[in-house]
GUVOKE-986687 format. One record per atom (N, C-alpha, C): residue number from 0; x, y, z; residue in three letters. Coordinates in nm, 2 decimals. Example, Ala and Ser with C-alpha at 12.3 -4.5 7.8 and 13.67 -1.06 7.14 Angstrom:
BEGIN
    k       x       y       z    r
    0    1.32   -0.57    0.78  ala
    0    1.23   -0.45    0.78  ala
    0    1.32   -0.33    0.78  ala
    1    1.28   -0.22    0.71  ser
    1    1.37   -0.11    0.71  ser
    1    1.29    0.00    0.79  ser
end
This chain:
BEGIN
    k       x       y       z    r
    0    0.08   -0.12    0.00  unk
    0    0.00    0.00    0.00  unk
    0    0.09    0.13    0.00  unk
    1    0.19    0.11    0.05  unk
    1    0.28    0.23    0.07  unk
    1    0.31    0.23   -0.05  unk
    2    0.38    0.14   -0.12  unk
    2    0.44    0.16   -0.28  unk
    2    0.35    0.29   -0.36  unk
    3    0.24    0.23   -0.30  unk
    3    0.08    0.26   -0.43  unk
    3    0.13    0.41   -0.38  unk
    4    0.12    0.47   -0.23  unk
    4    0.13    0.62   -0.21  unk
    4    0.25    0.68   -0.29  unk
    5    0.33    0.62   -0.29  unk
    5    0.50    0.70   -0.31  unk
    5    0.42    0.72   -0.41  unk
    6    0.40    0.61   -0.52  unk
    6    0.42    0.63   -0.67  unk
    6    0.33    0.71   -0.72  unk
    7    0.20    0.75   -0.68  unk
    7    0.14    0.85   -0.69  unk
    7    0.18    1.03   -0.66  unk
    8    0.24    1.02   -0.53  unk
    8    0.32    1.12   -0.51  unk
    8    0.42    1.16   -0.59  unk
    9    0.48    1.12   -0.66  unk
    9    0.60    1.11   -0.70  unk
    9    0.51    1.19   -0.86  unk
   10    0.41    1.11   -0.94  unk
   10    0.36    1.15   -1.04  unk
   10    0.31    1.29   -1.04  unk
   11    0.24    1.31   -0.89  unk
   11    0.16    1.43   -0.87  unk
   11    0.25    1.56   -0.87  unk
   12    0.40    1.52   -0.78  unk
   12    0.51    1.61   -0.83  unk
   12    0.53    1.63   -0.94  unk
   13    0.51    1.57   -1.07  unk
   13    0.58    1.58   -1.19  unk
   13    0.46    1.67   -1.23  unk
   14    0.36    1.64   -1.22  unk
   14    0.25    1.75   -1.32  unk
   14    0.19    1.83   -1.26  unk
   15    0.23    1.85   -1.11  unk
   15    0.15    1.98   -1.05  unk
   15    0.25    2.09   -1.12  unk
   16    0.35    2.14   -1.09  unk
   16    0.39    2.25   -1.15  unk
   16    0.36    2.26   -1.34  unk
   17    0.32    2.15   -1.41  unk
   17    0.29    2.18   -1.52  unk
   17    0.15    2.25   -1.52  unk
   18    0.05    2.19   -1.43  unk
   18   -0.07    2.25   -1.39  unk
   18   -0.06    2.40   -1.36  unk
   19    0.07    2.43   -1.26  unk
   19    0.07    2.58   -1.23  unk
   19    0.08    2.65   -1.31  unk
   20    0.17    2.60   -1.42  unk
   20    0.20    2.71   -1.50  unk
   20    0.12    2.77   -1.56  unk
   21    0.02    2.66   -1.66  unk
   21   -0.09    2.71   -1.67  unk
   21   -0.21    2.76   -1.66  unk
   22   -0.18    2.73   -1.53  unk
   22   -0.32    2.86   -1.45  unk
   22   -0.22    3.00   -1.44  unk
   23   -0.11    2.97   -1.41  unk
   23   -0.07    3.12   -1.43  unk
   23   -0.06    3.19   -1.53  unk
   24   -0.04    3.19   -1.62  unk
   24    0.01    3.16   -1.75  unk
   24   -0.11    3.22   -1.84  unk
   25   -0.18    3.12   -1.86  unk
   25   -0.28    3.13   -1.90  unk
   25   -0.45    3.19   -1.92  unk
   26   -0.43    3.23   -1.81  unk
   26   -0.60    3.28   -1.75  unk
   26   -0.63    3.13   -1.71  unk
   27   -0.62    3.07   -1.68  unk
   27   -0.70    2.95   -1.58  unk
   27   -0.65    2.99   -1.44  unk
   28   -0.67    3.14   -1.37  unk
   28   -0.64    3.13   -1.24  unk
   28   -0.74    3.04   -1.14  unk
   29   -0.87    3.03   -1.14  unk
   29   -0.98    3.01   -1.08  unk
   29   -1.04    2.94   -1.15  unk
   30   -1.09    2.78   -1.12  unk
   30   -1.17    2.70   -1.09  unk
   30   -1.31    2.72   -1.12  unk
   31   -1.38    2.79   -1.21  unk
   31   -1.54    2.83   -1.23  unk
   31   -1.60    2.69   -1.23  unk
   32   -1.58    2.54   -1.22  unk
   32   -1.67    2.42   -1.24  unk
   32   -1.67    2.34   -1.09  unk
   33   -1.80    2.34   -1.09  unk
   33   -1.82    2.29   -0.98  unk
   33   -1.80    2.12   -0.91  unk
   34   -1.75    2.11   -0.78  unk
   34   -1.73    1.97   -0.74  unk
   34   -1.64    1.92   -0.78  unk
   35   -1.58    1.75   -0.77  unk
   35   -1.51    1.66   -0.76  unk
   35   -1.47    1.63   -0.93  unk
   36   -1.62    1.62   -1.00  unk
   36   -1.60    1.65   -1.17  unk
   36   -1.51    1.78   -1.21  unk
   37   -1.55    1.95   -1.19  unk
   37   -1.50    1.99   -1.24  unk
   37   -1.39    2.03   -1.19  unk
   38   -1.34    1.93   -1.08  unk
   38   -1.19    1.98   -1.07  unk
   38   -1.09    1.91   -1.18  unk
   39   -1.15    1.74   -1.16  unk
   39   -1.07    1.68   -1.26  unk
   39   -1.10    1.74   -1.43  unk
   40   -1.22    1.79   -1.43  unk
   40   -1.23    1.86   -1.60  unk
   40   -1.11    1.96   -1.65  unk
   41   -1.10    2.06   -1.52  unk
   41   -0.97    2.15   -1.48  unk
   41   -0.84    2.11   -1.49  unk
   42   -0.89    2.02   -1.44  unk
   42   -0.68    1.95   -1.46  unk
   42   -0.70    1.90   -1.60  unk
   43   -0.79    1.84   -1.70  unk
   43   -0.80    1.80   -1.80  unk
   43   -0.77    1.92   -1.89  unk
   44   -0.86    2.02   -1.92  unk
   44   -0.86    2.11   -1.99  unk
   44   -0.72    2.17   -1.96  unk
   45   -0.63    2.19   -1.86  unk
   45   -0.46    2.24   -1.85  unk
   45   -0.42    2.14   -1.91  unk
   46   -0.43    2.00   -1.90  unk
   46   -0.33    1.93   -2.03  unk
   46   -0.36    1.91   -2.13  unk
   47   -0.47    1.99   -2.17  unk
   47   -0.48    1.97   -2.31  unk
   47   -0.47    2.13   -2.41  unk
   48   -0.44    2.24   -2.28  unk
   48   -0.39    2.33   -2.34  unk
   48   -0.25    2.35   -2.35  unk
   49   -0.15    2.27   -2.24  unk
   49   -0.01    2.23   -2.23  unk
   49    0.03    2.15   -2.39  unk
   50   -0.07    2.03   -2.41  unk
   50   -0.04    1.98   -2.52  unk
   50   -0.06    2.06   -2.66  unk
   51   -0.17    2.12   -2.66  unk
   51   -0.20    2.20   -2.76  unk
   51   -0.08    2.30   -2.81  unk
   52   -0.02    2.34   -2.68  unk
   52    0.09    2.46   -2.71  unk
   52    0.22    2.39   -2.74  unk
   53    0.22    2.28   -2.70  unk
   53    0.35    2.18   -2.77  unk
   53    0.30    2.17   -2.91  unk
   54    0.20    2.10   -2.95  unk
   54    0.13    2.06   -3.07  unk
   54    0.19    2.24   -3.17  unk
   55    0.14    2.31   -3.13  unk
   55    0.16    2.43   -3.21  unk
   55    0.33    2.46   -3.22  unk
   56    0.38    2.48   -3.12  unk
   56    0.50    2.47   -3.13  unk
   56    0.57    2.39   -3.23  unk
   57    0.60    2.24   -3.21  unk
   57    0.63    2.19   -3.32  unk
   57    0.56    2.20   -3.46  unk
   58    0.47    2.19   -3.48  unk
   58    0.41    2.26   -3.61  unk
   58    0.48    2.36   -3.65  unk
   59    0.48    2.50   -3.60  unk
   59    0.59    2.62   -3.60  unk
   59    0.70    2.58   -3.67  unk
   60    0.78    2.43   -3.59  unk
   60    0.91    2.43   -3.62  unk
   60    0.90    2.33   -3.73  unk
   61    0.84    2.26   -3.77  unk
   61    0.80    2.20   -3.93  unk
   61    0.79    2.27   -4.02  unk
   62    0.72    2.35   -3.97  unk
   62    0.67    2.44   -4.12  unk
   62    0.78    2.60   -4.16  unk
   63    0.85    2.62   -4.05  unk
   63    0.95    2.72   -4.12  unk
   63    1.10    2.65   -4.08  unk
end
C-alpha cells in the first residue's frame, strides 16, 4: 500500500507545476466548475492546453 502512495506522489510532483503554470500563464487562475467532476475537468482542460501549445509549437518548427 505504501508503494501505491509514493508512486502517486512522486507523479503528482511531476505535473503539479505543469498544472501551475498554466493557470498562471494562461488565465485559468480560478476554478469556475463545480465539485469533484469539475476539478478533474480543470486539470483535464490544463493538459490539453499544455499539449496544444506543444502541438503548435512543433508545427511552427516544421513548417518554417
Amino acid at each position: 500500500m505504501t508503494q501505491e502512495i509514493k508512486r502517486q506522489m512522486r507523479r503528482r510532483s511531476a505535473i503539479e507545476p505543469v498544472i501551475g503554470h498554466l493557470k498562471a500563464e494562461h488565465r485559468m487562475d480560478r476554478n469556475y466548475l463545480a465539485h469533484h467532476a469539475g476539478d478533474a475537468a480543470n486539470a483535464v482542460l490544463a493538459a490539453v492546453g499544455y499539449n496544444f501549445s506543444l502541438l503548435i509549437r512543433w508545427l511552427r518548427f516544421l513548417l518554417f
